[in-house]
C-alpha positions as CSV (number, residue, x, y, z in Angstrom):
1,X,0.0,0.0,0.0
2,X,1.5,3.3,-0.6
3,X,2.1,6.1,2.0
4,X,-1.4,8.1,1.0
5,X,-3.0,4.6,1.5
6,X,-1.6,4.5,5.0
7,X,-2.9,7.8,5.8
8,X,-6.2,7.7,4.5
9,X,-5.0,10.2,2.2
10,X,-5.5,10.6,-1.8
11,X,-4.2,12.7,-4.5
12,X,-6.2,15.4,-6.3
13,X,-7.9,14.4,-9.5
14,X,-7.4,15.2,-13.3
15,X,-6.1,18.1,-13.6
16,X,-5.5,19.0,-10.2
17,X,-3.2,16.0,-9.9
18,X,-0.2,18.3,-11.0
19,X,-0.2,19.7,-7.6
20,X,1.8,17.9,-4.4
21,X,-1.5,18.6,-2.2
22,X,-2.8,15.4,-1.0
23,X,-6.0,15.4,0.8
24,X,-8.1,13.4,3.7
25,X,-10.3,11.1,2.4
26,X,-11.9,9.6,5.5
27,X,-12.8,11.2,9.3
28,X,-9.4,12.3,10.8
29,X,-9.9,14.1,13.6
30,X,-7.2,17.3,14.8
31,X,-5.1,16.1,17.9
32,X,-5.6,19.3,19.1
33,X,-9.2,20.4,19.1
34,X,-11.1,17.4,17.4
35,X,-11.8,19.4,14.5
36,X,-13.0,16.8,11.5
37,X,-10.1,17.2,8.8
38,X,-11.7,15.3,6.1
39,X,-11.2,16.7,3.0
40,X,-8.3,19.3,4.0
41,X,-4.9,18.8,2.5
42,X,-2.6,16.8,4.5
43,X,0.4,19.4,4.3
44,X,-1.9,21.9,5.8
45,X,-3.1,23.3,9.3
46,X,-6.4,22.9,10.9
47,X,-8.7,25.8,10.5
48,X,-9.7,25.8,14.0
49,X,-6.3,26.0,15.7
50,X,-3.6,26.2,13.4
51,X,-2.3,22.7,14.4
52,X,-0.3,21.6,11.4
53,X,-2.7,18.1,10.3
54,X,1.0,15.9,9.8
55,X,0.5,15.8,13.3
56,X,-3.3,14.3,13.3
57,X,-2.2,11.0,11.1
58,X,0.8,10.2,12.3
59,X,0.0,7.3,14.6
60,X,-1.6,5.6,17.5
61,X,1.3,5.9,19.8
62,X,1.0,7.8,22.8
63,X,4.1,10.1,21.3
64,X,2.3,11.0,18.4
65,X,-0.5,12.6,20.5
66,X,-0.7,16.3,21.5
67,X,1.5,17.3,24.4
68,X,-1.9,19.2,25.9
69,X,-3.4,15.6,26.1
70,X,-0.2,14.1,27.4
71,X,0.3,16.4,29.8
72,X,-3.4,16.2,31.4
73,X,-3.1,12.1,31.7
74,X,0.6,13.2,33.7
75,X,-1.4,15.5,35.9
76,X,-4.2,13.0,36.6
77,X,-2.1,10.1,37.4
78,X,0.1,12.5,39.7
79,X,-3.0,13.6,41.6
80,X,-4.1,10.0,42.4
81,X,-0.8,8.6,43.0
82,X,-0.4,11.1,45.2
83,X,-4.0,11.5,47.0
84,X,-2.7,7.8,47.5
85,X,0.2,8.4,49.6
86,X,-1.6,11.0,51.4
87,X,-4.9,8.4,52.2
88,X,-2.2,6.2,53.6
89,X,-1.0,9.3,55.7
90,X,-4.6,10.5,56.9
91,X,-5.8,6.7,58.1
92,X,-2.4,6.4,60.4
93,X,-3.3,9.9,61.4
94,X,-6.3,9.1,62.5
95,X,-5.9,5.9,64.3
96,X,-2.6,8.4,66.1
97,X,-5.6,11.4,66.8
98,X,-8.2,8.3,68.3
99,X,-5.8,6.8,71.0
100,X,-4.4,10.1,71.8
101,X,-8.2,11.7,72.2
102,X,-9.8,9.0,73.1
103,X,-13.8,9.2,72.8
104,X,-13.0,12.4,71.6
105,X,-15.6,13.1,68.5
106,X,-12.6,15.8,67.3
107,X,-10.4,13.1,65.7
108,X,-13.0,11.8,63.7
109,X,-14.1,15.2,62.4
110,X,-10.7,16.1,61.1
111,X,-9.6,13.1,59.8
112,X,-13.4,13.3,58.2
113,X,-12.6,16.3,56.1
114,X,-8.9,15.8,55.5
115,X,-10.3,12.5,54.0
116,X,-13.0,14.4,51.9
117,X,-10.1,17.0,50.7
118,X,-7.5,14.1,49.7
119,X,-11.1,12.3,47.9
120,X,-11.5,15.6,46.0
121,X,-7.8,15.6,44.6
122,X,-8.1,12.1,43.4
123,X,-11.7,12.5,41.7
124,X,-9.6,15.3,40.2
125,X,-7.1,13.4,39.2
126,X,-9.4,10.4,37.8
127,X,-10.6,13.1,35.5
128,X,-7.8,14.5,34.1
129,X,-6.8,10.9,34.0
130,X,-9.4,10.4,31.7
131,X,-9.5,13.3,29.5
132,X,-10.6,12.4,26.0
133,X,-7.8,12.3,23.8
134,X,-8.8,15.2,20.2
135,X,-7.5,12.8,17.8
136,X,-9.5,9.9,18.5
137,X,-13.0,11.5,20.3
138,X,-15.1,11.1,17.0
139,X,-14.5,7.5,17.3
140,X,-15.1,7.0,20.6
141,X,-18.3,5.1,21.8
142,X,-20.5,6.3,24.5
143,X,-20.3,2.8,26.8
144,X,-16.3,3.9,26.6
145,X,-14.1,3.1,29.9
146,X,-13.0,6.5,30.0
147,X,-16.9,7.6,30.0
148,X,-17.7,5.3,32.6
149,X,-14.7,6.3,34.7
150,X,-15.8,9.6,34.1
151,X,-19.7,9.4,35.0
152,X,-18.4,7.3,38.2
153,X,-16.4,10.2,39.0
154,X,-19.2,12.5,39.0
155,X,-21.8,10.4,40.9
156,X,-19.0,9.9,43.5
157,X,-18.3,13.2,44.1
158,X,-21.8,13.7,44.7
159,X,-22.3,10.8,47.0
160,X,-19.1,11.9,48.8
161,X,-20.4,15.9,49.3
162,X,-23.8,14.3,50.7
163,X,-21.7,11.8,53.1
164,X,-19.7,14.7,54.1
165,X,-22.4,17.4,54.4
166,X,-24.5,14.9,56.3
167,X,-22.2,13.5,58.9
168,X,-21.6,16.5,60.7
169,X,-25.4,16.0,61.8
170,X,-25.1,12.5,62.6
171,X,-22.0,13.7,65.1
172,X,-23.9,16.8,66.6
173,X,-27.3,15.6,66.8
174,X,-28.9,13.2,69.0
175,X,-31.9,12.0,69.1
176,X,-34.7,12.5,67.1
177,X,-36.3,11.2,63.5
178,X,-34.7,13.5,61.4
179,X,-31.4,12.2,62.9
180,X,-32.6,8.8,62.6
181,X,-33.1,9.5,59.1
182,X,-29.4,11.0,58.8
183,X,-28.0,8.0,60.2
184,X,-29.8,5.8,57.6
185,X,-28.5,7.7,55.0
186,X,-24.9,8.6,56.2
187,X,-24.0,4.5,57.9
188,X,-26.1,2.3,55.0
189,X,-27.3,3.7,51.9
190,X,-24.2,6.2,51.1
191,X,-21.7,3.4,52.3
192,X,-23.5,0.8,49.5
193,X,-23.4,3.7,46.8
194,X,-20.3,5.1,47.5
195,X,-19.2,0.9,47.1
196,X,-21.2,0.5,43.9
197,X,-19.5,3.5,42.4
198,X,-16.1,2.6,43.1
199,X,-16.6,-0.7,41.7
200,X,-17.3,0.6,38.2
201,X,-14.9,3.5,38.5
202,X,-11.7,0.5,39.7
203,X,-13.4,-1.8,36.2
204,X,-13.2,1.2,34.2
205,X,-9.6,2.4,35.3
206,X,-8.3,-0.9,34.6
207,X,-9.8,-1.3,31.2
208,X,-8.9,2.1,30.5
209,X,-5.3,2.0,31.6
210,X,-5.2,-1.1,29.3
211,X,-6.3,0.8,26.3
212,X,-3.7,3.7,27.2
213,X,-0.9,1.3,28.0
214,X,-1.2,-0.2,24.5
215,X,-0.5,3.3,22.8
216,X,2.7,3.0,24.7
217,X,3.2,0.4,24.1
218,X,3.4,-1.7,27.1
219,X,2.4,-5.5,27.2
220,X,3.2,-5.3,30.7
221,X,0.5,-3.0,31.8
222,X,-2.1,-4.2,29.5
223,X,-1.4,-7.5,31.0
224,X,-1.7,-6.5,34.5
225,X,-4.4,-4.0,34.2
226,X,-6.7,-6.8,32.5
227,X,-5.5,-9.3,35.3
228,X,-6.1,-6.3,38.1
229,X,-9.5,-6.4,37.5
230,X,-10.4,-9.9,39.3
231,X,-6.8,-9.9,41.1
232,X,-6.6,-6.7,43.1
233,X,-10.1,-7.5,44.6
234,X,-9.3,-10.7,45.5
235,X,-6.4,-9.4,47.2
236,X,-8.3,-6.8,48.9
237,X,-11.1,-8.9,50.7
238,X,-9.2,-12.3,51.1
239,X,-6.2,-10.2,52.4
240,X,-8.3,-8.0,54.8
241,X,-8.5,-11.2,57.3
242,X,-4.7,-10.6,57.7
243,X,-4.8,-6.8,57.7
244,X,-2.4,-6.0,55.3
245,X,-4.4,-7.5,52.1
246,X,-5.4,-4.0,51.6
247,X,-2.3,-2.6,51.9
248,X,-0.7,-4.6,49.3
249,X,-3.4,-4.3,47.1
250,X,-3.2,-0.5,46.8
251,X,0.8,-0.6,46.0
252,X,0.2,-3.1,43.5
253,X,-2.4,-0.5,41.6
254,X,-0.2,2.3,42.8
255,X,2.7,0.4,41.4
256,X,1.2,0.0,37.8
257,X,-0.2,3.6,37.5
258,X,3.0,4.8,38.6
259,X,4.7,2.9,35.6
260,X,2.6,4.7,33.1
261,X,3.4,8.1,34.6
262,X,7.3,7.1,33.7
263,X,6.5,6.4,30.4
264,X,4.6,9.7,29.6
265,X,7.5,11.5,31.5
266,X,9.7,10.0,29.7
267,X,8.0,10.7,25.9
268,X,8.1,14.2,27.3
269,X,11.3,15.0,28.1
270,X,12.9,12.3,25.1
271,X,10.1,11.7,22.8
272,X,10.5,8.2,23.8
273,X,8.5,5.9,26.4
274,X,10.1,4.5,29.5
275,X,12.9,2.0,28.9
276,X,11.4,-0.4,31.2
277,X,11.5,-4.5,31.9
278,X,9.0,-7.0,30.4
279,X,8.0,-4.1,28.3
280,X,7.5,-5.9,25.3
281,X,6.2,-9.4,25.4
């Protein structure tokens, strides 16, 4: 196939032929700002923002993407990685704050909204995380993982506002059946949503991070993020009987998020991905 074949591009007919213009003949879309280049001449620029339209058919690969889009997914994965670390910090805090304050209801209030402030800067981070990549967006199906991560996002940091909003009347108010009501809400229905919704948002992350691993590409962590799915929950519960399952489960998904952070560091400092092991196969 020749190279206009491989770019979905064709020459100019008759006449027009004489000239070196070669233009789109199929939905391409601008890395930049999704504009639809059909029809436009490859060795032009997109009318909306200039972006020279070389740079919308050269590839797949993560490194042939805009740097806007690369640098949102590095911003994303930074947030969570480190609202990670920081969760880690504020539940040692808070087991520290409760033996030192005893039935102190302080503790719990602080470690309550440093919690919902770390939440925040991950649900962040899930979103930039997830932020729909100009090149490919007019291909992209509604029932997407990154649309799925996204909605869960949303309806999480809803459900997390209402939990957080709410418990502050569960700890100052006693008695009562508006409290009783509270209490319903706040200790079993939010705590079954707020499980439902990270169920779906952990599937779509994984399936996600699989699809984004593979414009790396890394076999590694489109292996393990397919395996993940069943694995890390598995780990989770089962481990919780000894306490650290938990644990280990969140530095195995920190670990893997972590190793697609180096690789779009790395495209953006070399133009290259991470030289990494069992990268390939």
């Amino acid at each position: 196939m020749s190279d206009a074949g491989e770019l979905g591009v064709s020459p100019l007919p008759d006449a027009a032929q004489a000239s070196a213009a070669r233009f789109l003949d199929r939905d391409v879309s601008c890395v930049r700002c999704s504009y639809n280049l059909r029809g436009l001449p490859a060795s032009g620029n997109c009318p909306e923002c200039g972006e020279p339209i070389a740079n919308s058919i050269k590839g797949f690969m993560l490194q042939d993407a805009s740097a806007e889009y690369r640098g949102k997914l590095t911003l994303g994965l930074s947030l969570v990685l480190n609202g990670i670390l920081l969760l880690v910090v504020v539940m040692i805090g808070s087991v520290f704050l409760g033996f030192v304050a005893g039935s102190a209801a302080w503790p719990k209030l602080i470690a309550s909204g440093v919690g919902f402030l770390v939440g925040c800067m991950m649900l962040l981070g899930y979103w930039n995380y997830t932020e729909p990549d100009p090149g490919y967006v007019i291909f992209e199906q509604p029932s997407s993982a990154r649309n799925i991560v996204r909605i869960a996002v949303a309806v999480g940091a809803a459900v997390s506002l209402a939990q957080f909003v709410l418990g502050f009347f569960v700890a100052d108010l006693a008695g009562g059946s508006v409290v009783s009501a509270v209490e319903i809400v706040v200790l079993w229905l939010i705590p079954v949503a707020s499980f439902v919704i990270w169920v779906v948002q952990f599937l779509g992350v994984m399936n996600y991070t699989a699809w984004v691993g593979g414009r790396v590409p890394d076999d590694f962590i489109v292996r393990r993020a397919r395996t993940y799915r069943w694995l890390l929950p598995v780990i989770y519960v089962v481990g919780a009987i000894v306490i650290i399952g938990p644990l280990i489960a969140l530095v195995m998904y920190w670990n893997l998020l972590d190793r697609l952070r180096k690789h779009l560091r790395s495209i953006e400092a070399t133009g290259v991905p991470a030289d990494l092991p069992k990268r390939m196969g």
